[in-house]
C-alpha positions as CSV (number, residue, x, y, z in Angstrom):
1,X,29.7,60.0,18.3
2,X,28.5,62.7,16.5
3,X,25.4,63.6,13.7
4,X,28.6,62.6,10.9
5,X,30.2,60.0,12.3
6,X,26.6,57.9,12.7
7,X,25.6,58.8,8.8
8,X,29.1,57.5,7.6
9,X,28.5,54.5,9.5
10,X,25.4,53.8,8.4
11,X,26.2,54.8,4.7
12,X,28.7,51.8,5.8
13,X,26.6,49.3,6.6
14,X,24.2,50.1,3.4
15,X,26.8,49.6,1.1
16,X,27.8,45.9,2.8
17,X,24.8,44.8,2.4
18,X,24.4,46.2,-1.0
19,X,27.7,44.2,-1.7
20,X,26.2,41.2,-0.2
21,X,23.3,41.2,-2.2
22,X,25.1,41.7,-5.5
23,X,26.0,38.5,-5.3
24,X,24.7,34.6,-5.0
25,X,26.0,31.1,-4.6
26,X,23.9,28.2,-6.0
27,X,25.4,24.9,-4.5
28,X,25.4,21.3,-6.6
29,X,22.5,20.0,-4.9
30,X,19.9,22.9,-6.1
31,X,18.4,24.4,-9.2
32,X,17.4,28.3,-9.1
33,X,16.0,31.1,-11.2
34,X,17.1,34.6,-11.0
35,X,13.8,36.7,-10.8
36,X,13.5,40.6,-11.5
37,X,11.1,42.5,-9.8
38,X,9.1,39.2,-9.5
39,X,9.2,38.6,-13.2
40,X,11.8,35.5,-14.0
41,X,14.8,36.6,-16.1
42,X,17.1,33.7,-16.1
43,X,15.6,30.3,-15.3
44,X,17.5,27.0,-14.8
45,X,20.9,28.2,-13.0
46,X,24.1,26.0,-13.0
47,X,25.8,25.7,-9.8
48,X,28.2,28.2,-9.2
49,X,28.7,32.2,-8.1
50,X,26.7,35.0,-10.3
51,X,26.4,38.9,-10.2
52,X,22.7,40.8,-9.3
53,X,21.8,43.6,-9.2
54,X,20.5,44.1,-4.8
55,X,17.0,45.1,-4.4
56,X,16.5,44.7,-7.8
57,X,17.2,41.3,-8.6
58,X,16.3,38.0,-6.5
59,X,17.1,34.3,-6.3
60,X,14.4,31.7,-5.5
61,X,16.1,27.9,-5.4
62,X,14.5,24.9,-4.9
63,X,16.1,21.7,-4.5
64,X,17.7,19.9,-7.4
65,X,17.5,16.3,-5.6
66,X,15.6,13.4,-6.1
67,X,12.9,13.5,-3.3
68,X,10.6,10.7,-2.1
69,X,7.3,11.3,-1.6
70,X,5.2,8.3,0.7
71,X,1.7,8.2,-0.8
72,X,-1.1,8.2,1.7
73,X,-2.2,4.6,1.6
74,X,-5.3,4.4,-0.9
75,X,-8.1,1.4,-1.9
76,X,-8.1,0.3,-5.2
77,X,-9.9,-2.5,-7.5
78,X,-9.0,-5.1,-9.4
79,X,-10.0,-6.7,-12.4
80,X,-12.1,-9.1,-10.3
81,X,-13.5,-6.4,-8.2
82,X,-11.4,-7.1,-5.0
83,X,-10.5,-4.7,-3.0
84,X,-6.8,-4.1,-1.8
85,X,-5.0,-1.5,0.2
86,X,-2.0,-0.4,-2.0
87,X,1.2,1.5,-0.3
88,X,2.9,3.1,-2.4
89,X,5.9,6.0,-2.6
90,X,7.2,8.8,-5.4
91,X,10.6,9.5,-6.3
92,X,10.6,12.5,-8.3
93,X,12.7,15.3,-9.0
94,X,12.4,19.2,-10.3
95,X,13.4,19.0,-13.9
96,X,11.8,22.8,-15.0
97,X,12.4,25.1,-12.4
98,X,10.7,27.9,-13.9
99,X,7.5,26.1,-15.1
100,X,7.9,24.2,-11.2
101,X,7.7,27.8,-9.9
102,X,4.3,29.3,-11.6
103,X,2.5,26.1,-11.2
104,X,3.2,25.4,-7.7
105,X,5.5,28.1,-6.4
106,X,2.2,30.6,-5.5
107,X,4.5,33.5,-4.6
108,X,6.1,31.8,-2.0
109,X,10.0,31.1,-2.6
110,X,10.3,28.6,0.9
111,X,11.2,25.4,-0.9
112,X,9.6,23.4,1.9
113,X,5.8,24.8,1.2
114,X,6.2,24.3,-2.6
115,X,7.2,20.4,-1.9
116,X,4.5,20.0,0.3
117,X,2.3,22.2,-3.1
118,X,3.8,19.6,-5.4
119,X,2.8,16.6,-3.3
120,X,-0.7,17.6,-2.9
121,X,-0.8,17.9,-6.8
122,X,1.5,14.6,-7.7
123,X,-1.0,12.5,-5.3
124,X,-4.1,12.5,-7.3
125,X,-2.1,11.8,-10.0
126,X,-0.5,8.7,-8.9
127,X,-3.5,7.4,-7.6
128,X,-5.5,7.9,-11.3
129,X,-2.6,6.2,-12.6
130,X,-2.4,3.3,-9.7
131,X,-6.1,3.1,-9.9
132,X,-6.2,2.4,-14.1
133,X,-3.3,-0.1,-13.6
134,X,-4.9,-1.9,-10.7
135,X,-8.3,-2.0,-12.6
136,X,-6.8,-4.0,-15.5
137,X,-4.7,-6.7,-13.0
138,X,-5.8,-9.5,-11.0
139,X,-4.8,-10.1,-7.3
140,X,-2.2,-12.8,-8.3
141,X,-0.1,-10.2,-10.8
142,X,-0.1,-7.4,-7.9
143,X,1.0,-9.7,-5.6
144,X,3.4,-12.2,-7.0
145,X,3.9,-10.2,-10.0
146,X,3.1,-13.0,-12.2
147,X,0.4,-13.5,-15.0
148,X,-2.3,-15.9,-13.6
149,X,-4.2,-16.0,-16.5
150,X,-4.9,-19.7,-17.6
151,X,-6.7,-19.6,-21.0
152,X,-8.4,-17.3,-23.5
153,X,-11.8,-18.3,-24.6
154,X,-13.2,-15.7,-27.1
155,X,-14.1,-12.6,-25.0
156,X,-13.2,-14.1,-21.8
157,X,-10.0,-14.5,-19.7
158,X,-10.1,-17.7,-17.7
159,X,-7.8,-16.7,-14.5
160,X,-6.9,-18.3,-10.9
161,X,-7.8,-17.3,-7.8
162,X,-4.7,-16.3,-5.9
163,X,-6.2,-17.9,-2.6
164,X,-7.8,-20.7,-3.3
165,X,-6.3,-21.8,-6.7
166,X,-10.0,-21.7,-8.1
167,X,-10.2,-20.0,-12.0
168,X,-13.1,-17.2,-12.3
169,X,-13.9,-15.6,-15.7
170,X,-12.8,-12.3,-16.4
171,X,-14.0,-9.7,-19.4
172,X,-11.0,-10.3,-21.7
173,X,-11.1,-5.8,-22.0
174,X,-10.6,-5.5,-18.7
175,X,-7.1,-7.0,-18.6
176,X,-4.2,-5.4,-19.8
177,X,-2.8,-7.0,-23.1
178,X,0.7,-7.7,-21.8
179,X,-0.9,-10.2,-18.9
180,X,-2.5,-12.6,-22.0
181,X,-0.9,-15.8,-22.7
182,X,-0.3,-14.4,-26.6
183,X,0.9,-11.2,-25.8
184,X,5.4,-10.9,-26.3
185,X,5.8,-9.2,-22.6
186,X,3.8,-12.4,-20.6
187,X,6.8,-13.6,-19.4
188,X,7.9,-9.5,-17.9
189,X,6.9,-9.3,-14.2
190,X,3.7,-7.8,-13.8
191,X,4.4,-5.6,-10.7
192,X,7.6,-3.8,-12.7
193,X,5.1,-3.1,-15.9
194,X,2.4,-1.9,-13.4
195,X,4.4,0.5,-11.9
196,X,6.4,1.1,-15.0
197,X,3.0,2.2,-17.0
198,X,2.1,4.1,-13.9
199,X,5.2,6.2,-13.7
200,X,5.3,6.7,-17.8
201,X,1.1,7.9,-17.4
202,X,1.5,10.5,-14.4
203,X,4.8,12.2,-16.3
204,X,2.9,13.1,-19.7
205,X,1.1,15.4,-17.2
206,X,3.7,16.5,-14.3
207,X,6.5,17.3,-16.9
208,X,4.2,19.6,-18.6
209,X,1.7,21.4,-15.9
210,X,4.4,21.2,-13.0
211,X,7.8,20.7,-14.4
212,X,8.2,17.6,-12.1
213,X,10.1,14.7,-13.4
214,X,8.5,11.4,-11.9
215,X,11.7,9.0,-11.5
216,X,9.9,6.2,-10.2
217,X,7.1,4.8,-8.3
218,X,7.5,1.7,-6.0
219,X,4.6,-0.1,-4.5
220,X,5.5,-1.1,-0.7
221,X,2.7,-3.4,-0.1
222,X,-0.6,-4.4,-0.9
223,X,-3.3,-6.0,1.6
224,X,-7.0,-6.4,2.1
225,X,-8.8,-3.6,3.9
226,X,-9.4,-4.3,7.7
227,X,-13.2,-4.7,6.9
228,X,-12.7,-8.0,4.8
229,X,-9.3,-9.3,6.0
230,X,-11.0,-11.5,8.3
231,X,-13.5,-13.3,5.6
232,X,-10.0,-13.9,3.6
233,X,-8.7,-15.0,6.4
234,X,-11.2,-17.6,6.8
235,X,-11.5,-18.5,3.6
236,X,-7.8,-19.3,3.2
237,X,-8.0,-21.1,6.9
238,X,-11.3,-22.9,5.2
239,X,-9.5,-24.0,2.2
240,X,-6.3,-25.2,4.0
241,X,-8.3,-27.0,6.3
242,X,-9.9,-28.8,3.0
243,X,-6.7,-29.5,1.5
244,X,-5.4,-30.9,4.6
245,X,-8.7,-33.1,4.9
246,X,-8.0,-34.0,1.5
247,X,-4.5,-35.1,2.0
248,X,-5.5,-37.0,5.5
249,X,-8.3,-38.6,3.0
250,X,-5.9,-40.1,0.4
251,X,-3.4,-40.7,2.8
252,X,-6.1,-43.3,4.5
253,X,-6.8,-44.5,1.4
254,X,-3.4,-45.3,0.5
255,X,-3.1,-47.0,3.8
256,X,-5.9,-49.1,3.3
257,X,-4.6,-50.0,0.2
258,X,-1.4,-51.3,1.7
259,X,-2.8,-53.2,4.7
260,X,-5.2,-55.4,2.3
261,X,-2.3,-55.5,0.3
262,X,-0.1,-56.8,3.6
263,X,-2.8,-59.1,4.3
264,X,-3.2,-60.7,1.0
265,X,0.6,-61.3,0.8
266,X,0.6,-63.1,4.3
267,X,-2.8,-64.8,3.7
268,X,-0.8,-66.4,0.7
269,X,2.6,-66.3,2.3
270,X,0.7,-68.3,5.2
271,X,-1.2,-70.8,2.7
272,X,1.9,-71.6,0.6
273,X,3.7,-72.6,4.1
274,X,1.0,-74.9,4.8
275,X,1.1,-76.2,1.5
276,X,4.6,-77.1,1.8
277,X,4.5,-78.2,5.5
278,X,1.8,-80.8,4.7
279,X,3.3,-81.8,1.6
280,X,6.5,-82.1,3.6
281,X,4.6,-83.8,6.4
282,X,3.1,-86.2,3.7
283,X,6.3,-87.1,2.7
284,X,8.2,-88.0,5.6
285,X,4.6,-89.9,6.6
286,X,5.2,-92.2,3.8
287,X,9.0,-92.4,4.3
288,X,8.3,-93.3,7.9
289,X,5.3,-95.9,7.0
290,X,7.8,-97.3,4.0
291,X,10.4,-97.8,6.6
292,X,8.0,-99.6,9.0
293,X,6.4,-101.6,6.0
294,X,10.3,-102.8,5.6
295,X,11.5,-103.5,9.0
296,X,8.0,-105.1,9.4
297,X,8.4,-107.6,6.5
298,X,12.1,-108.3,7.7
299,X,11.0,-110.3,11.0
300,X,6.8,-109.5,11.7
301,X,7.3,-111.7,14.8
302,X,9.7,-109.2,16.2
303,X,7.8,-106.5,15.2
304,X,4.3,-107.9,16.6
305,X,6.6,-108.1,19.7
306,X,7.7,-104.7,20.1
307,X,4.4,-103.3,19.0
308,X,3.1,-105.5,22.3
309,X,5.5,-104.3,24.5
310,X,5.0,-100.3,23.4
311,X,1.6,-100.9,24.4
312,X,2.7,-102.5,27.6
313,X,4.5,-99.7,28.3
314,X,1.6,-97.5,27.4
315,X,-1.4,-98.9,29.3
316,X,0.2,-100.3,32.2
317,X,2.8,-97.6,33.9
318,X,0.1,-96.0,36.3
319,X,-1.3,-98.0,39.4
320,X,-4.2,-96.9,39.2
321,X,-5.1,-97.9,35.5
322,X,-7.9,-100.7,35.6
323,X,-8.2,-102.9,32.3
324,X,-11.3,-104.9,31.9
325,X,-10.4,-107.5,29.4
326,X,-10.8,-111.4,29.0
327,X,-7.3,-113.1,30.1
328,X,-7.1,-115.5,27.3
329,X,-7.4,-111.9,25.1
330,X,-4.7,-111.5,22.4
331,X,-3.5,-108.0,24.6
332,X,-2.1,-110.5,26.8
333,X,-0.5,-112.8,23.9
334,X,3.0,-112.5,25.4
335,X,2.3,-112.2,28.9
336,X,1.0,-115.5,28.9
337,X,3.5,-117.1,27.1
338,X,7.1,-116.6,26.5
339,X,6.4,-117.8,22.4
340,X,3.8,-115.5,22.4
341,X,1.6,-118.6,22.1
């Protein structure tokens, strides 16, 4: 190959890549700016194919997605001065590409380093705004996302302990208006107007100094730092343990209760039984002495005669019995005599 056919060849391969470069594809799931001699000419570019001039002209994109960002897990206090350990994460999104670019783009045009920029500057951010929000709530509206305030008593919030059930008073100014039992948005969950009036906060200042959109921020969890989880711990274990004593205490009580009752029912069930078994005895007593008085009175002889011979029978059926009595006694009326005389 000779001096020629190399230059043509080359001349070749200049002008395909000077057609390459004339040209650039933004795809649906980006956002780019068309930049001249590192000055930005055309900002915000629809998808689609568009004309540049090569070497002159370049294309930074960044993506046009919602990302998530996971915030590094931060300490925050309450309106009670607790401590918790909030999780929380960022969906946001690029809204101005060209304002995006000068605040966090730093010359670069690798999308990946100006997320990881744009992070670093959205965390401190969310955690101002996490921080204000959590400063104003008690444990209970975090948590359960429920207002736990009980009363209103002049300057002072009367609120419940989320633990133990206890109320603590609470600076009426350090609680957000919408958790009071007169304000109209009691009844809205606390956690969604948390995070709502977090998200709303940290976009007055990402729209404008980074052209970031703030979609929404989600808290994953909240728990007690490591250092006093184990004093909660106990104290909830402390305060079951009382309310199980408690239970155990009433519940002897009650029983009590029902055994005197038990007793005092068969201590009278008892009594009116006896009642009516000696009255009922008493009765047939007299029936039976009425009946003797009668048969008595309808021949005594006869009767005097039986009555001996019963006692006959009684005294005198064992060999062994010994009677020490007079013969001419009236025992022996009728065993001396036939008449009983």
């Amino acid at each position: 190959m000779n001096n020629r056919s190399l230059m043509a060849l080359i001349a070749l391969g200049v002008v395909l890549l000077l057609a390459l470069d004339s040209f650039f594809i933004v795809n649906e799931s980006e956002k780019a700016v068309l930049k001249q001699f590192s000055r930005i000419v055309k900002s915000d570019i629809k998808p689609g194919i568009y004309f540049k001039w090569p070497l002159v002209d370049s294309v930074v994109k960044v993506d046009g997605r919602s990302l998530i960002y996971d915030v590094p897990t931060q300490s925050f206090l309450t309106a009670e001065k607790k401590l918790l350990n909030v999780d929380a994460f960022v969906i946001w999104r690029i809204s101005n590409v060209q304002r995006y670019l000068v605040s966090v783009g730093g010359g670069s045009s690798d999308k990946r380093i100006m997320e990881r920029r744009a992070e670093d500057l959205l965390a401190p951010r969310v955690n101002e705004g996490l921080r204000n929000e959590f400063a104003s709530r008690t444990v209970f509206q975090v948590v359960a996302g429920e207002s736990d305030v009980e009363k209103v008593e002049g300057d002072t919030a009367v609120v419940r302990d989320p633990i133990t059930g206890q109320t603590t008073e609470v600076p009426k100014d350090k609680l957000d208006e919408s958790v009071l039992p007169s304000s109209d948005k009691s009844d809205k969950d606390q956690r969604e107007e948390l995070m709502d009036q977090v998200r709303q906060d940290v976009n007055k200042s990402t729209m404008e100094d980074l052209g970031i959109e703030v979609v929404d921020i989600r808290v994953k969890q909240v728990d007690w730092p490591e250092q006093v989880r184990g004093r909660v711990f106990d104290r909830m274990r402390a305060e079951r343990q009382r309310d199980a004593a408690s239970h155990r205490s009433k519940g002897r009580e009650e029983a009590e209760k029902i055994r005197a009752s038990a007793d005092r029912q068969s201590t009278e069930i008892l009594a009116q039984a006896y009642k009516d078994a000696q009255t009922t005895k008493g009765e047939g007593d007299a029936q039976a002495a009425a009946i003797y008085s009668r048969a008595y009175n309808q021949d005594k002889e006869f009767f005097r005669f039986y009555r001996s011979l019963k006692a006959y029978k009684d005294t005198l059926n064992k060999p062994e019995d010994i009677m020490v009595l007079k013969p001419d006694s009236e025992f022996f009326r009728y065993l001396n005599s036939a008449e009983g005389k």
